[in-house]
C-alpha positions in Angstrom: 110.5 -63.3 16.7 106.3 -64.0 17.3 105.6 -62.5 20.6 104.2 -65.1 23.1 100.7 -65.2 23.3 98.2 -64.2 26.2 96.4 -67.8 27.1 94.5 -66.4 30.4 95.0 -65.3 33.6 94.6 -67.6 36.9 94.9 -67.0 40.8 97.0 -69.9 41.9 94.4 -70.4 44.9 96.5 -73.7 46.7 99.7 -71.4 46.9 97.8 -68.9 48.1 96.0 -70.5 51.1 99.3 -71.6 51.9 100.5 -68.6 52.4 97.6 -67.7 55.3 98.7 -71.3 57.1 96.2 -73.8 54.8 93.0 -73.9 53.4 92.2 -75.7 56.9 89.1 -74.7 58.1 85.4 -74.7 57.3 86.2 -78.4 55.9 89.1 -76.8 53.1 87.1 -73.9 52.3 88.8 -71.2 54.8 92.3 -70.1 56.6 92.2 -69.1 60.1 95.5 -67.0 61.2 96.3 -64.5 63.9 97.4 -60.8 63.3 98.4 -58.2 66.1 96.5 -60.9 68.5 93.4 -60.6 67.0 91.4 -63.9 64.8 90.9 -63.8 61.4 90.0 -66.0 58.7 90.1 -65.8 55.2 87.7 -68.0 52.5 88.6 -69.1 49.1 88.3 -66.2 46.5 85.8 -65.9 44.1 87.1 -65.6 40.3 85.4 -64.4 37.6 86.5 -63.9 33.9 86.0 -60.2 32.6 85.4 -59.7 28.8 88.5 -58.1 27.8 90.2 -61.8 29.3 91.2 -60.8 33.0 90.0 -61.7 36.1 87.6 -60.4 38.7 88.8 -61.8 42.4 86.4 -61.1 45.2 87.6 -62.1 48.5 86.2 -62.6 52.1 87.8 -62.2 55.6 86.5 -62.7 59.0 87.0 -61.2 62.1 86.6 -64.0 65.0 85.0 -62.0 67.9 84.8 -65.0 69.6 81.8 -67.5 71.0 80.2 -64.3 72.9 80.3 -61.6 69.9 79.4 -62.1 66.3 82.1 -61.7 63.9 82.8 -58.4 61.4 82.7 -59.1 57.8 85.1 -57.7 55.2 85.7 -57.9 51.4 88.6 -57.5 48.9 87.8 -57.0 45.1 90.7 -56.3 42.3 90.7 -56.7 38.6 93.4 -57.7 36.8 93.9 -57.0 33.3 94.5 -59.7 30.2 98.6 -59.5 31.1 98.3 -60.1 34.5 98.3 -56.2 35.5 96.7 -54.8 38.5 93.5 -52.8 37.1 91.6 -51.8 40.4 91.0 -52.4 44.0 88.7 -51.6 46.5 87.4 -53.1 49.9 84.4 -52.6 52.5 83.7 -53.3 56.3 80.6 -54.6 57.7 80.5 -53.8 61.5 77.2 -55.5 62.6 75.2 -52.7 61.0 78.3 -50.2 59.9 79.0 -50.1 56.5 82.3 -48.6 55.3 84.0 -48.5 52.1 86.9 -47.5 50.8 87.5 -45.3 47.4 88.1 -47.4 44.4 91.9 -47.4 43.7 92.7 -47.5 40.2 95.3 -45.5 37.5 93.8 -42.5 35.7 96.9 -41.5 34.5 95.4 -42.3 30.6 92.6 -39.2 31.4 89.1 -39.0 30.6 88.2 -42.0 32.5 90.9 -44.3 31.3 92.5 -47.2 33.0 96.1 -47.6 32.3 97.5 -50.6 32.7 99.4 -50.6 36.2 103.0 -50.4 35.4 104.4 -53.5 37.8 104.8 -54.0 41.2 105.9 -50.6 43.0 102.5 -49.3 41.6 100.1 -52.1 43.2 102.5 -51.6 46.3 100.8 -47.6 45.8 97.6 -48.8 45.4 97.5 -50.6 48.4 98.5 -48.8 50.6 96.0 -45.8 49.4 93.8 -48.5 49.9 94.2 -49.2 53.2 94.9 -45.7 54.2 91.3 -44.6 52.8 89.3 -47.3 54.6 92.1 -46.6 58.1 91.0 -42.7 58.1 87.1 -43.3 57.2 87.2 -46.1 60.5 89.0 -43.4 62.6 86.2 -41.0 62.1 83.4 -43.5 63.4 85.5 -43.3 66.5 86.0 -47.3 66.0 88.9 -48.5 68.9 88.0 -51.9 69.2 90.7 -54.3 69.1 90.6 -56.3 66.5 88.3 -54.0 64.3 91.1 -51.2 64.1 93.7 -53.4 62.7 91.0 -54.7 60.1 92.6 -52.8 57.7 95.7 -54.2 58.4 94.3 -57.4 57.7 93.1 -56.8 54.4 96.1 -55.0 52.8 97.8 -58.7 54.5 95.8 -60.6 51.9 95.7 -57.7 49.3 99.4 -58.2 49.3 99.5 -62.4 49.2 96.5 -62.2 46.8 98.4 -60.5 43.8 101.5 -62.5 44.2 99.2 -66.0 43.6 98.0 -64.2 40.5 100.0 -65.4 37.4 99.7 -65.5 33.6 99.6 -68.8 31.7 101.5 -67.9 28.5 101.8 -70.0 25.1 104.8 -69.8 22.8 103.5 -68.8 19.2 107.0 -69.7 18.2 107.4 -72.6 15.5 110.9 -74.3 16.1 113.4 -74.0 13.5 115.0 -77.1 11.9 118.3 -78.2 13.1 120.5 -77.3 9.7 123.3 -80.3 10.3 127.0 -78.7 10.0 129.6 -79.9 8.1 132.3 -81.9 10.6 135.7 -80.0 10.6 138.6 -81.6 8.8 140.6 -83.6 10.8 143.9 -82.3 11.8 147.5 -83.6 10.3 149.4 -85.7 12.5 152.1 -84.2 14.0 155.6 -85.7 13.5 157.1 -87.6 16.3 160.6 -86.0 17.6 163.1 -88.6 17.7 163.6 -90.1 20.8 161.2 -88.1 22.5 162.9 -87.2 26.3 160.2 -86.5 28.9 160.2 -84.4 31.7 161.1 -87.3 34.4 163.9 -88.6 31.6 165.3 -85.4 31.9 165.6 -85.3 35.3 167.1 -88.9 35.1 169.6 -87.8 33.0 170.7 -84.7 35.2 170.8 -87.2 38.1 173.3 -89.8 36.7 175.2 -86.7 35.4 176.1 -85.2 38.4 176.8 -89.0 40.4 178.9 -89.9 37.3 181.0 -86.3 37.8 180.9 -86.6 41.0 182.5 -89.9 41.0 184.6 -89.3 38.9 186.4 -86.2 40.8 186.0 -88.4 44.2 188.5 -90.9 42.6 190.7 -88.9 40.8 191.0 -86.8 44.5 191.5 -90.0 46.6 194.3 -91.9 44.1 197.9 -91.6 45.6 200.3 -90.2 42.8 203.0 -92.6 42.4 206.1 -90.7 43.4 208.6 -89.9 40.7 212.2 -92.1 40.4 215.0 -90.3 42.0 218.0 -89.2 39.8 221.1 -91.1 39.5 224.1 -89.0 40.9 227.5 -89.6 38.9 230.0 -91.8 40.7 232.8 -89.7 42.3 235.9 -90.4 40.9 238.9 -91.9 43.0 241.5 -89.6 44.3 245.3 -90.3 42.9 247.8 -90.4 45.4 
């Protein structure tokens, strides 16, 4: 069998707004959505083909402070191998004039440098949440506690997680199809031979029926019939007495 063949990897961007509520505003270019009471809103990723035929997604997401504030900036970057396979992810926070970023997640298991191909879901479930963690513990230690801001992390491992389930691999079959050999009809089967005078089922019990009326009829009358009594038996005349 010809393996199927790689034709490109894509970010299925519609199913993926739909997941945050709509591509709704910024005239279709953003999602606005609510987390732990806090405004967010997410813009349409960025995608860019890599050389070795994966994708590059770069991602933005708001935090609405409202009319009075000015909102926080964040980003979300992974790279997806030519299969389809989580390569690397990393994200930042801009906090009007804060900068923080988090480590850049990615396997090693391969050594010297190497990126290993992550091994399915439970590992990009890992790398998210060291993710998330990293950029968590590095806004703890700027003694951040503003709502909103200390569940920005929250936020992004939201879309980290709805992000690589619209990412999907458009396959082709390198298959050729096989002709259809045509098959030789069975011969038919002998006739069988008719039974003479087939009885069915019902005929049976028909037969049974008319049976038992015709026994039991016959007993009724044969138990209801007077017997005709037998003649009686002719005594011998007595003779006369001689005087």
């Amino acid at each position: 069998m010809t393996p199927a063949l790689f034709a490109g990897v894509e970010v299925d961007i519609d199913a993926f707004g739909l997941s945050l509520g709509g591509w709704k505003a910024r005239s279709g270019k953003a999602a606005d959505y609510d987390i732990s009471g806090s405004g967010y809103r997410t813009y349409k990723p960025e995608v860019t083909p890599s050389p070795d035929g994966g994708i590059f997604v770069s991602l933005r997401i708001d935090l609405r402070r409202g009319w009075l504030a000015s909102d926080d900036h964040a980003s979300l970057e992974m790279t997806f191998g030519p299969d389809a396979k989580l390569m690397s992810a990393q994200s930042s926070l801009a906090l009007q004039g804060r900068a923080i970023t988090s480590d850049l997640i990615r396997d090693t298991a391969g050594g010297a440098g190497k990126v290993v191909p992550v091994p399915g879901v439970e590992h990009a479930v890992q790398m998210g949440a060291s993710m998330t963690a990293d950029l968590s513990a590095k806004l703890l230690r700027e003694q951040i506690v503003e709502p909103g801001r200390v569940t920005f992390p929250a936020a992004i491992r939201h879309n980290y997680n709805l992000l690589y389930k619209s990412v999907k691999l458009r396959k082709e079959d390198g298959t050729t199809e096989k002709p259809v050999t045509p098959t030789t009809p069975a011969p038919a089967a002998a006739p069988k031979t008719p039974t003479k005078d087939p009885v069915k089922p019902d005929d049976k019990a028909n037969a049974t029926s008319k049976l038992e009326i015709k026994t039991f009829s016959t007993v009724q009358q044969a138990t209801t019939t007077t017997p005709t009594p037998a003649p009686a038996a002719t005594q011998p005349a007595t003779p006369p007495v001689q005087k």
